[in-house]
C-alpha positions in Angstrom: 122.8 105.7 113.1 120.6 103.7 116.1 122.3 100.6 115.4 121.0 97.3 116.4 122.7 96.5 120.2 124.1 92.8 119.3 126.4 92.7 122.8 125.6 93.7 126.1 125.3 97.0 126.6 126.6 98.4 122.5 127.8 97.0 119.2 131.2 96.4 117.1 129.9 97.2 113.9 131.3 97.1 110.3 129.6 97.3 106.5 129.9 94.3 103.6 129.1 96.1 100.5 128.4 93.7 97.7 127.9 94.5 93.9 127.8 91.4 91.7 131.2 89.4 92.6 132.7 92.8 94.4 133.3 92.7 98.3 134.2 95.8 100.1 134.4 95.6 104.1 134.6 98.8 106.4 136.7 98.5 109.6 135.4 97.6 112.8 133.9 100.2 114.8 133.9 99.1 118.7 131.6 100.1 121.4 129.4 102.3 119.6 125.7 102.3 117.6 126.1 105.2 116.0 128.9 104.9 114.7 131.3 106.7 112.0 133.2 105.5 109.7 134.5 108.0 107.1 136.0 105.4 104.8 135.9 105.8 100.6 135.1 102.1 99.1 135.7 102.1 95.5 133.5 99.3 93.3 134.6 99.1 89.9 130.8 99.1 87.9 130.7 96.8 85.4 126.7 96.2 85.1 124.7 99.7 85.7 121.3 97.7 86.7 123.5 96.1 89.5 122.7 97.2 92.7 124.5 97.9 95.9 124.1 95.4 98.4 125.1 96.7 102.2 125.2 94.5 105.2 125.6 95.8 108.7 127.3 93.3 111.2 128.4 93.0 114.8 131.7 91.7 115.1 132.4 89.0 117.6 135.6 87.5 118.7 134.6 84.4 120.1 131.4 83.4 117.9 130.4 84.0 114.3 129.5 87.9 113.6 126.0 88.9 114.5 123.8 90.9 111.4 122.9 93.5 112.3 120.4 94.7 108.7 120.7 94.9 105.4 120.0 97.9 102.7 119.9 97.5 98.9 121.1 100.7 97.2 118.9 101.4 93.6 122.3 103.4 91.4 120.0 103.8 88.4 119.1 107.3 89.1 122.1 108.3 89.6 123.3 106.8 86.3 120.4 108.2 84.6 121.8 111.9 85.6 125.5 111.1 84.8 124.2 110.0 81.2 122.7 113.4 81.3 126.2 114.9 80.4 125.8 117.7 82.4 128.5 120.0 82.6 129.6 123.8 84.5 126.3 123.8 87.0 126.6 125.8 89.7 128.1 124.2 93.0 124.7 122.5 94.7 122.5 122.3 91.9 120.0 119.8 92.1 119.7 117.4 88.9 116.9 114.7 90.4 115.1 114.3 93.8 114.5 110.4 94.5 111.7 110.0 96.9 111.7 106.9 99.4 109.7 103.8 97.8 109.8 100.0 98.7 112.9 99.3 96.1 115.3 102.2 97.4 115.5 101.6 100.6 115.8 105.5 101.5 114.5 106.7 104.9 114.2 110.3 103.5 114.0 112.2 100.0 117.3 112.1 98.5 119.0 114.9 95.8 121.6 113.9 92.8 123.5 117.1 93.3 126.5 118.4 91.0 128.9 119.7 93.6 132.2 120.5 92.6 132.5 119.5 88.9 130.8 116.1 89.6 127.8 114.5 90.4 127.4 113.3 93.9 124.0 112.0 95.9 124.1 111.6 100.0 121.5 109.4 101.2 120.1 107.9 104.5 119.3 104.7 104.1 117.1 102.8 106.4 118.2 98.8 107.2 115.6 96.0 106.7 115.2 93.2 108.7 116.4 94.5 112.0 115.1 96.6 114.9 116.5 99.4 114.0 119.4 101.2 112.2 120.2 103.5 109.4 123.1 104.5 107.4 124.3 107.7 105.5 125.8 106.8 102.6 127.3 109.1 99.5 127.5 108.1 96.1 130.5 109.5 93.6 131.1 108.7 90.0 134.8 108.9 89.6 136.3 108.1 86.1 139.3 105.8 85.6 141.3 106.0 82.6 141.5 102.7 80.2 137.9 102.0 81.1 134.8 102.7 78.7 132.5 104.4 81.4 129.1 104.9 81.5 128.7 104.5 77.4 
């Protein structure tokens, strides 16, 4: 939302999300600062006290892509709660508020919500080191079989 303009008149943006050696990219989204993007990104979590690194760039044809900021996503709250073992809540029960500080990132007070059967938070995240620019961003746990999980 209110992204950075990096071209004339509008952007071509598109999200790096990094955790440890993990590198996820959104597509490109052209002609537009408030863009939507919709896509699911799946990071395989092998270190819970990893964070989730997002970069916001302008992509550029001719010349090396512009950044456009970059959030850092604290997961250990969210991990907290799915330790919690929580089970049969009622849809939109709230498990943990997590209140904007200068680690999170968050623009705004955030809820860990089970929703569903499973534990989900939705966040708005504000950038750093830009003029402007924030990103709504969900977070699921989803289980995969063969791997040990969250114990």
């Amino acid at each position: 939302m209110n992204l950075a303009v990096r071209d004339a008149v509008s952007s071509d943006p598109y999200v790096v999300v990094l955790m440890g050696r993990q590198k996820l990219k959104t597509q490109v989204i052209h002609d537009n600062c408030n863009p939507v993007w919709n896509d699911e990104l799946t990071l395989s979590v092998k270190d819970l006290n990893l964070p989730i690194k997002l970069t916001v760039y302008d992509k550029d044809t001719f010349s090396g892509d512009d950044k456009m900021g970059e959030a850092v996503v604290d997961i250990k709250d969210y991990i907290e709660c799915l330790r919690m073992g929580l089970e049969n809540l009622p849809d939109g029960t709230s498990i943990q508020r997590v209140q904007p500080n200068r680690n999170n990132c968050l623009s705004e007070e955030s809820s860990i919500v089970w929703n569903k059967g499973k534990i989900t938070q939705d966040m708005i995240i504000r950038l750093k080191n830009v003029e402007s620019g924030e990103l709504a961003i969900g977070l699921e746990w989803v289980e995969v079989p063969g791997c040990k999980g969250l114990m």
